[in-house]
PAVEXMAR-405429 format. One record per atom (N, C-alpha, C): x, y, z. Coordinates in steps of 0.02 Angstrom, whole numbers, padded with zeros to 5 digits, always signed. Layout:
! residues N
XYZ ...
This chain:
! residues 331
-02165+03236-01945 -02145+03170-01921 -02165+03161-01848 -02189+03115-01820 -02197+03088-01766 -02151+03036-01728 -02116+03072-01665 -02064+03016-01637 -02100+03000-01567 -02098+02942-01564 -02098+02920-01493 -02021+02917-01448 -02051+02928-01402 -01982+02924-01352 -02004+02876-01275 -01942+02821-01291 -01982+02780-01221 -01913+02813-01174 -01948+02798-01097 -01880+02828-01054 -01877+02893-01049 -01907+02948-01037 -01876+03000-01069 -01860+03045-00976 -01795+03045-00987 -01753+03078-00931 -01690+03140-00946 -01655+03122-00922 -01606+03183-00923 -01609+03193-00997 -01575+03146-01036 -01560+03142-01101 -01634+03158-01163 -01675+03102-01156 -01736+03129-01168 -01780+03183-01159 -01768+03238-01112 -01809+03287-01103 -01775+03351-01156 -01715+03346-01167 -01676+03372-01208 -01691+03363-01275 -01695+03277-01295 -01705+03253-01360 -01793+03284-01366 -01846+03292-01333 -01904+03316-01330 -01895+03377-01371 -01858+03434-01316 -01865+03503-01351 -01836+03499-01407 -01770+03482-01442 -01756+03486-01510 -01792+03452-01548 -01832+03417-01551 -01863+03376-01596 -01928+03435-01609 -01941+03465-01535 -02014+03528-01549 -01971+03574-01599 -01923+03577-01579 -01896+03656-01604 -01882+03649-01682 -01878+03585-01707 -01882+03567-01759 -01948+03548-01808 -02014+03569-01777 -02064+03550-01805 -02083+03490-01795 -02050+03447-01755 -02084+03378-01766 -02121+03369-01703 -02164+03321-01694 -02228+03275-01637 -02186+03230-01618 -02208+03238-01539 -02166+03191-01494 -02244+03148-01444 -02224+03100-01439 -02251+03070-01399 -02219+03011-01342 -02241+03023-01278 -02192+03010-01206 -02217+02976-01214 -02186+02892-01212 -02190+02823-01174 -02158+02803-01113 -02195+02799-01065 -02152+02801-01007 -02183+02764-00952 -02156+02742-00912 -02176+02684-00846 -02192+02745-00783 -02154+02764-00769 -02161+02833-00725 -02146+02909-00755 -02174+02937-00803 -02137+02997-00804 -02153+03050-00767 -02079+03100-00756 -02075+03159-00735 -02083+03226-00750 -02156+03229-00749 -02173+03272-00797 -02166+03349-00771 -02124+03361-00716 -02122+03426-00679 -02037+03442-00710 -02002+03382-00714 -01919+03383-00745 -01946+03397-00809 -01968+03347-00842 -01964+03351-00925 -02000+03417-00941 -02048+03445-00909 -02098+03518-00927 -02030+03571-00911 -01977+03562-00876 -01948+03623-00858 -01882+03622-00922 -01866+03572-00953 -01842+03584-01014 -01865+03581-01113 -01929+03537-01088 -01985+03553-01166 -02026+03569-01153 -02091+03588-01185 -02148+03609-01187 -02189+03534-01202 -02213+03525-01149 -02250+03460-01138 -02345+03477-01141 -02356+03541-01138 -02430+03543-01135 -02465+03503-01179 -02463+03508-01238 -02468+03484-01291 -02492+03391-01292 -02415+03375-01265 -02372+03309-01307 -02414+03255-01258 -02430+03222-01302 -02475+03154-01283 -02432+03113-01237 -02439+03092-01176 -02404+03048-01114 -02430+02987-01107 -02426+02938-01113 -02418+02869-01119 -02392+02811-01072 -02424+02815-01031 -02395+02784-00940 -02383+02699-00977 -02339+02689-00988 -02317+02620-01007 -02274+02579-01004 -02255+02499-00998 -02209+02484-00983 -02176+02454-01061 -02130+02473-01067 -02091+02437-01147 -02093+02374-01154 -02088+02334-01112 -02113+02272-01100 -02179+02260-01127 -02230+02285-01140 -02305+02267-01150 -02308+02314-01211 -02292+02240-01253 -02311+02249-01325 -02375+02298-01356 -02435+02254-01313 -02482+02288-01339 -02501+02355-01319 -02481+02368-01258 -02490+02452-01242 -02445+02490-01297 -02383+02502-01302 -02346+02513-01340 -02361+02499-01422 -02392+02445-01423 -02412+02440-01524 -02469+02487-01519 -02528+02487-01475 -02582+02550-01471 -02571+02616-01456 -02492+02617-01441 -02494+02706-01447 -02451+02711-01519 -02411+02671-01523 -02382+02717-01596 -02441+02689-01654 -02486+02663-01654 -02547+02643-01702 -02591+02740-01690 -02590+02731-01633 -02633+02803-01623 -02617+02862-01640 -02540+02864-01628 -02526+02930-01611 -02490+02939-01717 -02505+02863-01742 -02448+02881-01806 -02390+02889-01810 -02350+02843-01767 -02258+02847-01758 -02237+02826-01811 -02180+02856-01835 -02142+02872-01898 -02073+02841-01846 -02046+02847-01782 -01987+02827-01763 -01999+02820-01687 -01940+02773-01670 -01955+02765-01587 -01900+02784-01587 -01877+02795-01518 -01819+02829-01521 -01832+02788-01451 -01786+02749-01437 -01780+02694-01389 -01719+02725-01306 -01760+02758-01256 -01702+02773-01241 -01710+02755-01136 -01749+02705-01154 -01790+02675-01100 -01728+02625-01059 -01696+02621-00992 -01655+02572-00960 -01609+02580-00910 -01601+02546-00877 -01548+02570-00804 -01484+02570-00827 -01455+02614-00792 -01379+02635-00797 -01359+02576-00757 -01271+02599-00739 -01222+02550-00724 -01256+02538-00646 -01265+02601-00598 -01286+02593-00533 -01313+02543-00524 -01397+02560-00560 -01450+02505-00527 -01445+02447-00555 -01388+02409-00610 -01389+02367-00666 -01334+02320-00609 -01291+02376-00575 -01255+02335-00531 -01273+02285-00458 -01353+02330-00445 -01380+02294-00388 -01425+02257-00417 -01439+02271-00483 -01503+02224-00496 -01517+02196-00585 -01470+02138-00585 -01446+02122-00650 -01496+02106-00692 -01561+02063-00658 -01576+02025-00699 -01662+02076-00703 -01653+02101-00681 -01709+02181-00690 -01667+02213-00761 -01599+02210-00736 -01580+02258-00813 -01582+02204-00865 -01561+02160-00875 -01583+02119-00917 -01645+02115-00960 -01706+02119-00904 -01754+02130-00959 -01792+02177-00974 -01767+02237-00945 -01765+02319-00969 -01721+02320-01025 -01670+02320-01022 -01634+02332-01068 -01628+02297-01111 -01607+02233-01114 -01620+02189-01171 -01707+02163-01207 -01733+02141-01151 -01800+02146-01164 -01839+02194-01178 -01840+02232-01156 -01872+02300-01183 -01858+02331-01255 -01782+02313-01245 -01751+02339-01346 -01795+02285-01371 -01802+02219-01365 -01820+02175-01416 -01904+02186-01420 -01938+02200-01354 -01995+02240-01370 -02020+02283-01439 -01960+02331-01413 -01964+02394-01451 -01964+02380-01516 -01914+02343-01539 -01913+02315-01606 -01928+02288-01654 -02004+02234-01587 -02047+02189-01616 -02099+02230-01636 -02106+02276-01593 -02185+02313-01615 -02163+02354-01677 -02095+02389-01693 -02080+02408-01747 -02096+02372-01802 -02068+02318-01795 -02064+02284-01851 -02169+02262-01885 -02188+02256-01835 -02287+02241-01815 -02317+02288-01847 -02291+02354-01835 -02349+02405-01841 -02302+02451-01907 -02253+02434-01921 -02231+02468-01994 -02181+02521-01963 -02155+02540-01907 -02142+02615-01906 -02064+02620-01926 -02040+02678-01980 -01974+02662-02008 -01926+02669-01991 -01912+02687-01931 -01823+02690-01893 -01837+02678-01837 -01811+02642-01769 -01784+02647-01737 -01727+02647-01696 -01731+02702-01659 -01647+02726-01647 -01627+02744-01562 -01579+02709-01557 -01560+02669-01496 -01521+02704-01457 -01528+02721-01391 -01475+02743-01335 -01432+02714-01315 -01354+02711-01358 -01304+02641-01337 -01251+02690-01285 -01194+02650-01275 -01156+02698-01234 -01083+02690-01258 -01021+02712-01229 -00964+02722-01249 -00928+02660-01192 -00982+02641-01159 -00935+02578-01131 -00922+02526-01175 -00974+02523-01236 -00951+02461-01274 -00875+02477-01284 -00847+02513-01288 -00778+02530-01338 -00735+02490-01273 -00759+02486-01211 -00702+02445-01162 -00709+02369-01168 -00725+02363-01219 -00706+02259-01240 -00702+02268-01313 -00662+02315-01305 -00599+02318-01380 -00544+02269-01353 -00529+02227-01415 -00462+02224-01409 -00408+02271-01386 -00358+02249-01342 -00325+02312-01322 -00273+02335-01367 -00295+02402-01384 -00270+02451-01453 -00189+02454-01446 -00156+02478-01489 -00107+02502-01469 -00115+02575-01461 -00054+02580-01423 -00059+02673-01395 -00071+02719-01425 -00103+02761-01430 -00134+02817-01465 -00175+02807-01533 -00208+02729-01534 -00240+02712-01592 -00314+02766-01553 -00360+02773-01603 -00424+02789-01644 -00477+02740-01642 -00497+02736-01579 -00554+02670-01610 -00610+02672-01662 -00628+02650-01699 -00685+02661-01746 -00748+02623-01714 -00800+02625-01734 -00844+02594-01693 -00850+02521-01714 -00829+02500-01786 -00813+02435-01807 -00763+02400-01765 -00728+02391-01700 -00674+02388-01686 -00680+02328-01672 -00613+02303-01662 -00596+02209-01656 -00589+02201-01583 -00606+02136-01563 -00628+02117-01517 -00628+02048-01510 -00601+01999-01473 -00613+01924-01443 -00678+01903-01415 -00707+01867-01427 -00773+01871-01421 -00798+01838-01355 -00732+01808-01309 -00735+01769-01238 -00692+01829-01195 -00624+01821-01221 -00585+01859-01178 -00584+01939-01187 -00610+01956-01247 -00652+02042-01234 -00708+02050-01215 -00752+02009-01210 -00809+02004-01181 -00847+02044-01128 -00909+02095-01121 -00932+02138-01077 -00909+02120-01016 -00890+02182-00962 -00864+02168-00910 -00924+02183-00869 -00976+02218-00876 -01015+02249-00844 -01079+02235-00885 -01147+02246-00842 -01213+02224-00856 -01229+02289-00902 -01200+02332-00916 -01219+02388-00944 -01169+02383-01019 -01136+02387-01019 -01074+02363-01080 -01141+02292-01129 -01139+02232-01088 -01167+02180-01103 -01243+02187-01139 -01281+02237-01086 -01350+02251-01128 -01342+02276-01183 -01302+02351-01179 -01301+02406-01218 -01264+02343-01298 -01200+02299-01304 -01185+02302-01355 -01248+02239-01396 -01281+02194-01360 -01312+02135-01351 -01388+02202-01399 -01414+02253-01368 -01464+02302-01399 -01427+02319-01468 -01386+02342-01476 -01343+02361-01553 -01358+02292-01597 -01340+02245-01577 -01332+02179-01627 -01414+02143-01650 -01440+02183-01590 -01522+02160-01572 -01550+02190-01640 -01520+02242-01646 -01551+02305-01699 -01516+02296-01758 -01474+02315-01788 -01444+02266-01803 -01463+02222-01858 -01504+02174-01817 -01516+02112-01836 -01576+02104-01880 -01620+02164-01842 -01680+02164-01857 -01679+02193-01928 -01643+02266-01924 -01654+02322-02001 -01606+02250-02037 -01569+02190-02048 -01539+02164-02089 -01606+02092-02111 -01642+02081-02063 -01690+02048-02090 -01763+02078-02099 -01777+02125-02097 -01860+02158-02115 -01843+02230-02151 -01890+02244-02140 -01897+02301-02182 -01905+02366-02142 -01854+02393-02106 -01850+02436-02051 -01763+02451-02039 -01759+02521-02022 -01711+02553-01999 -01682+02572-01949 -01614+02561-01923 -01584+02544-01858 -01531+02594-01868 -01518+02646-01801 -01466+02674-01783 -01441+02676-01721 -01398+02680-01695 -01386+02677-01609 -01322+02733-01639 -01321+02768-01560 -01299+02810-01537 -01265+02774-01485 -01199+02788-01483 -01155+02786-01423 -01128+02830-01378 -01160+02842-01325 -01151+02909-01309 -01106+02927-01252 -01066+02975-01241 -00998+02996-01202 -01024+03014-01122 -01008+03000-01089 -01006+03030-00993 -01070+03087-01005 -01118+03094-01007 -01180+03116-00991 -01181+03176-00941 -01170+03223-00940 -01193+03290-00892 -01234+03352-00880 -01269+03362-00857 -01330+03412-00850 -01384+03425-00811 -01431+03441-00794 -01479+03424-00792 -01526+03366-00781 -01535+03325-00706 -01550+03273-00706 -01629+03279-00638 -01686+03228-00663 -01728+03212-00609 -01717+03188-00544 -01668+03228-00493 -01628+03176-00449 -01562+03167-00454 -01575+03130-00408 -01474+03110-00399 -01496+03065-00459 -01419+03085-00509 -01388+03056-00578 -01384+02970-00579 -01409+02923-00600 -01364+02856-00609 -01310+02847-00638 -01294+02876-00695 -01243+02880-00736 -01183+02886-00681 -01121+02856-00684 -01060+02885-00641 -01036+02942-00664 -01016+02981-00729 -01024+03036-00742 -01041+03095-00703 -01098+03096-00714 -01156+03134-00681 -01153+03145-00590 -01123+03070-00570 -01116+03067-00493 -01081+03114-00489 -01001+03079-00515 -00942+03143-00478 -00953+03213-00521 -00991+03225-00570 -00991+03302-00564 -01039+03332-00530 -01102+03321-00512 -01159+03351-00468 -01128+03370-00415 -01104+03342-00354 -01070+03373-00295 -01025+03446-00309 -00982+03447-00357 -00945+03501-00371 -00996+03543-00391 -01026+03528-00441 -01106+03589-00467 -01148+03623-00421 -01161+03568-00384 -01217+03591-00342 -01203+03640-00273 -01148+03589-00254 -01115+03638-00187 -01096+03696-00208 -01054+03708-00262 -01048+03768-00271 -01114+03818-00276 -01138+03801-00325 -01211+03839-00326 -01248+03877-00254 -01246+03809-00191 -01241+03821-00142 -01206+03879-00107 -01162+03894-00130 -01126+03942-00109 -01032+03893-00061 -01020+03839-00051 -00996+03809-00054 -00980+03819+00039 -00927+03799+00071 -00849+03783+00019 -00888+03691-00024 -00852+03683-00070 -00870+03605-00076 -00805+03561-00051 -00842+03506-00020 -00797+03462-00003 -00803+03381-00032 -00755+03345-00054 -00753+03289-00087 -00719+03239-00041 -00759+03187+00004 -00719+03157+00031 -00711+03075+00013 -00745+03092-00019 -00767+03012-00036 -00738+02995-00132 -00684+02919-00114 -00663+02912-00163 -00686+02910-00228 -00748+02872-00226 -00776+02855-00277 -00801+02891-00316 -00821+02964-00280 -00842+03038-00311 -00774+03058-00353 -00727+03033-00371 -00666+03043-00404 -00629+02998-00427 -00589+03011-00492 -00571+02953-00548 -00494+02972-00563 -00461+02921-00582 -00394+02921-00608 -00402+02936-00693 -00334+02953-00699 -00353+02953-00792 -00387+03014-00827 -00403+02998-00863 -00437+03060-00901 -00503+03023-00909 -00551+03047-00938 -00606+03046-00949 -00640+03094-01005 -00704+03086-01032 -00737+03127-01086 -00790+03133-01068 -00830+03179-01077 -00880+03206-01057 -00942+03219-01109 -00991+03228-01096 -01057+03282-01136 -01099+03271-01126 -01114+03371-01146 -01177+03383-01102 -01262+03350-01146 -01285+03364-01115 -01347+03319-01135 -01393+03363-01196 -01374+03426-01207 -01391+03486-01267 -01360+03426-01318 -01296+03428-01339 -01279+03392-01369 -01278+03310-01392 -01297+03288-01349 -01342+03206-01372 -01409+03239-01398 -01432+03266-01362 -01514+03287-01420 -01509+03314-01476 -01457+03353-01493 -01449+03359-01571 -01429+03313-01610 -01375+03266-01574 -01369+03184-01627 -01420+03150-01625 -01470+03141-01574 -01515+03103-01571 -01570+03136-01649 -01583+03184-01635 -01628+03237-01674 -01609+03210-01732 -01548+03214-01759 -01531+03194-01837 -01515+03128-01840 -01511+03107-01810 -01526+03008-01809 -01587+02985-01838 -01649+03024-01823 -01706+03041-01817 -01734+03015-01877 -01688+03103-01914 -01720+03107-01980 -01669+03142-02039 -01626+03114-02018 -01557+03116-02063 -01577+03044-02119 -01580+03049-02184 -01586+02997-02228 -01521+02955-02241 -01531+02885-02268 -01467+02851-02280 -01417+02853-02248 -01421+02838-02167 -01368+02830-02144 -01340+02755-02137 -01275+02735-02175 -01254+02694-02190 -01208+02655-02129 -01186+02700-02101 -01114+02665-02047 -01193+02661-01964 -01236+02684-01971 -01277+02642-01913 -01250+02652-01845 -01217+02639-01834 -01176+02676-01739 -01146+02727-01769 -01151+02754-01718 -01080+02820-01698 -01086+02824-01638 -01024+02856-01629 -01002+02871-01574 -01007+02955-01569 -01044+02958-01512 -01044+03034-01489 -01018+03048-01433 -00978+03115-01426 -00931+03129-01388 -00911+03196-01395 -00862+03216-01345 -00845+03292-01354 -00792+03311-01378 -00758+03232-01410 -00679+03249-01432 -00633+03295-01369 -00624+03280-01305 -00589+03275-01249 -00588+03268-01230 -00540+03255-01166 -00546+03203-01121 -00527+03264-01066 -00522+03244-00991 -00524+03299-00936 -00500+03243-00884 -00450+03262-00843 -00413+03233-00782 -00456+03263-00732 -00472+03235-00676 -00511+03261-00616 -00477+03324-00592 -00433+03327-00586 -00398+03414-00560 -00415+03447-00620 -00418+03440-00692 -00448+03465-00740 -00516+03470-00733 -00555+03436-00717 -00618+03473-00699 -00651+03516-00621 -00593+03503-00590 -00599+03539-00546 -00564+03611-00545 -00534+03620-00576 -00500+03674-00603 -00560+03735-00643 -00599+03689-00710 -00638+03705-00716 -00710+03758-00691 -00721+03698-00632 -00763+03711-00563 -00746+03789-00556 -00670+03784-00529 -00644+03857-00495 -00644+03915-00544 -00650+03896-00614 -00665+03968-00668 -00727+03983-00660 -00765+03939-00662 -00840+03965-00654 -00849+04012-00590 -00837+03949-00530 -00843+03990-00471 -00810+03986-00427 -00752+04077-00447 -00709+04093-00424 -00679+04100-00339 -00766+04125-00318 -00765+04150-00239 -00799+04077-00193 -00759+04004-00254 -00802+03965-00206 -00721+03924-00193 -00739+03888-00117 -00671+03856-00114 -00709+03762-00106 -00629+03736-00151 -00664+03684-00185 -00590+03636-00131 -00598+03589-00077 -00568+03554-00029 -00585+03479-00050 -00526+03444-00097 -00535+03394-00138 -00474+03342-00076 -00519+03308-00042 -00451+03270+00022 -00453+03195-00002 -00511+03164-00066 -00523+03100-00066 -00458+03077-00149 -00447+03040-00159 -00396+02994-00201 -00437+02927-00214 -00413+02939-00285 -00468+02839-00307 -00411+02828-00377 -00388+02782-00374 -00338+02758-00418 -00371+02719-00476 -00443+02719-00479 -00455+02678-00534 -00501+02730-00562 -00489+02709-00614 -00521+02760-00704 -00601+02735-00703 -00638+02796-00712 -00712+02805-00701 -00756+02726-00751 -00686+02719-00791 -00739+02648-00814 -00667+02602-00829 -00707+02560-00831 -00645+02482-00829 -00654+02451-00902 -00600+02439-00943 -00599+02399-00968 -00536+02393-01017 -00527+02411-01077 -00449+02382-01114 -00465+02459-01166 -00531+02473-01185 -00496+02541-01206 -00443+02599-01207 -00426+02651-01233 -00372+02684-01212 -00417+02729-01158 -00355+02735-01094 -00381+02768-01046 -00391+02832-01064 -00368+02893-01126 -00385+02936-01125 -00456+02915-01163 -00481+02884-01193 -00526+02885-01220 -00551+02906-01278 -00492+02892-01320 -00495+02908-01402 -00540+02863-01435 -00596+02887-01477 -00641+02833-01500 -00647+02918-01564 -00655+02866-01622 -00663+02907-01680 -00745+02932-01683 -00755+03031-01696 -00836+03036-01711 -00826+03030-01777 -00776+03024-01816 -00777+03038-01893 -00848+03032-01924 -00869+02968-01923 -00940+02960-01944 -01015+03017-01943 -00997+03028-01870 -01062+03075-01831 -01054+03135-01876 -00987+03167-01882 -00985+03233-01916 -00998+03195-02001 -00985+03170-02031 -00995+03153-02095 -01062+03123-02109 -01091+03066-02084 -01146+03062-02100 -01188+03090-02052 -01197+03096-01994 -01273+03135-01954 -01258+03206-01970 -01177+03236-01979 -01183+03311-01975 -01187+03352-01933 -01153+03305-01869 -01172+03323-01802 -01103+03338-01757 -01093+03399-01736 -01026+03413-01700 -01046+03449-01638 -00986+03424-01574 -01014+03465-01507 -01031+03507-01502 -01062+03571-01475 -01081+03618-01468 -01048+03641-01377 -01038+03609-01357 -01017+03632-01263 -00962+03593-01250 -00924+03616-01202 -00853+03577-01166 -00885+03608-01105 -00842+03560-01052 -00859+03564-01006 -00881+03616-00966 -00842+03654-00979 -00846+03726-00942 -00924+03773-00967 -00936+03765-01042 -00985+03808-01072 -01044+03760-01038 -01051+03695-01046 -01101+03639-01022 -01119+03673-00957 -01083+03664-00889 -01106+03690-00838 -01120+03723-00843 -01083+03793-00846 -01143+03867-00850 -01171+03868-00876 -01221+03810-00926 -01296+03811-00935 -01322+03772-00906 -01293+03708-00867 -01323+03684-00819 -01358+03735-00756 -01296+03775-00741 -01291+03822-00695 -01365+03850-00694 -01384+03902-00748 -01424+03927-00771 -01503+03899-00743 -01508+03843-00782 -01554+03787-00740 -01588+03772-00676 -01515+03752-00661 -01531+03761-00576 -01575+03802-00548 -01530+03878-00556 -01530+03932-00536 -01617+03953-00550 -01631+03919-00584 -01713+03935-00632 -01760+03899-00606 -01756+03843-00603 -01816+03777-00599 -01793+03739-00567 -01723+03696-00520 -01714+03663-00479 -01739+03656-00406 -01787+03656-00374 -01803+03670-00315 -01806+03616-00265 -01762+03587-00290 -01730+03519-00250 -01673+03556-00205 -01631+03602-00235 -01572+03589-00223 -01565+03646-00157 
């Protein structure tokens, strides 16, 4: 099988190697790629690179015509950061670009594509009662639950996009919703995730002490996490998992972690490092009416993709760790 991958970054360079390690052909669609990041977690010698913008149909219909794409695997778009300084750029990255993606699918025959959604949709739920289970079908007001954020708004606006498409043509749609993102990144992280854990990672690595002074590097509440090993194996069987009927899932690590809980963490790994946490932020790493611990059901993911975490936080870093320690020469 042949997958294309547009975007391919933290998450993508991951979804690369499992897809090799599985026998299958990958081919990079990409506007800028980083081919010194993505080479230090797949084997890129090989894999055909494709300097392109998702936006331009026809570059994009001439590589999956060439290369023989069987699936795109759509994972091309700005996070909350740059979506927050620059809306109407994410707009037609993210929304435009999915509908790109979808059109040339639908043009050139290719039979799945499968979507990088996120777990912010679940914050313009109706607000649950306490200790409910969200399913990914979940109810919702369609003014007053309405996306709070340009990232929520693309990401659920791309699901319905898709959606829309496998319900009128002859093509297959899955999205992935995926949990707080950590690992391995080209650079400072966009994801907020990724923000407040890098400083604790890295300084330590450093040899420390680490210091946190700044609020925003820290969250109220609990939160959920995962590492980016684990989105490439849901992604992988999204892929080429047959008959998948329920179409989203939600991926996640099934827990949630309080900031002194992951800093706690921090201090098992590394014991001889001292970790001087002086900053306080009273608001929860994402906003919206979900439950703040962040219960959202994978039932689906393990039943139909067949797909269960493999890392918690603690195992995640010390293979982040590893990394670093190997091929980071940034840091």
């Amino acid at each position: 099988m042949s997958v294309m991958l547009t975007g391919v970054g933290a998450v993508g360079s991951h979804v690369a190697r499992e897809l090799q390690a599985q026998g299958h052909e990958i081919v990079i669609f990409d506007k800028s790629p980083n081919l010194s990041f993505i080479g230090s977690i797949a084997d890129i010698t090989d894999v055909p690179v494709v300097v392109g913008d998702v936006n331009d149909q026809e570059a994009l219909s001439a590589a999956v015509r060439e290369h023989k794409v069987d699936t795109i695997l759509h994972l091309a778009g700005f996070l909350t950061k740059t979506l927050r300084a620059h809306p109407f750029a994410g707009v037609s990255l993210n929304i435009g670009g999915t509908g790109s993606v979808l059109e040339v699918a639908r043009n050139t025959g290719v039979r799945r594509v499968v979507l990088a959604s996120t777990r912010g949709v679940n914050q313009i739920a109706a607000a649950p009662e306490s200790g409910d289970v969200l399913p990914e079908d979940f109810q919702m007001r369609v003014i007053s639950d309405r996306p709070r954020t340009m990232y929520e708004l693309s990401k659920l606006t791309c699901e319905h996009l898709g959606l829309l498409y496998a319900d009128t043509y002859d093509m297959e749609f899955v999205a992935l919703r995926l949990g707080g993102g950590f690992g391995p990144t080209p650079g400072e992280p966009a994801g907020l995730t990724g923000t407040v854990v890098r400083p604790l990672v890295y300084g330590a690595v450093a040899g420390g002490p680490v210091e946190i002074t700044d609020p925003s590097l820290t969250y109220a509440g609990n939160h959920e996490f995962i590492y980016f090993k684990d989105d490439a194996v849901a992604f992988a069987l999204a892929c080429t998992r047959p008959n998948l009927s329920q179409r989203v899932y939600n991926i996640r690590m099934d827990r949630t972690y309080t900031y002194d809980q992951v800093v706690e963490t921090m201090q098992k790994i590394f014991p001889d490092t001292e970790f001087k946490i002086s900053a306080t932020n009273s608001g929860s790493m994402t906003q919206g009416r979900a439950p703040r611990d962040d219960n959202a059901s994978t039932e689906a993911a393990y039943n139909e993709l067949g797909w269960r975490p493999q890392y918690d936080l603690e195992s995640g870093v010390r293979d982040w760790v590893r990394w670093i320690e190997k091929y980071d020469i940034s840091r």
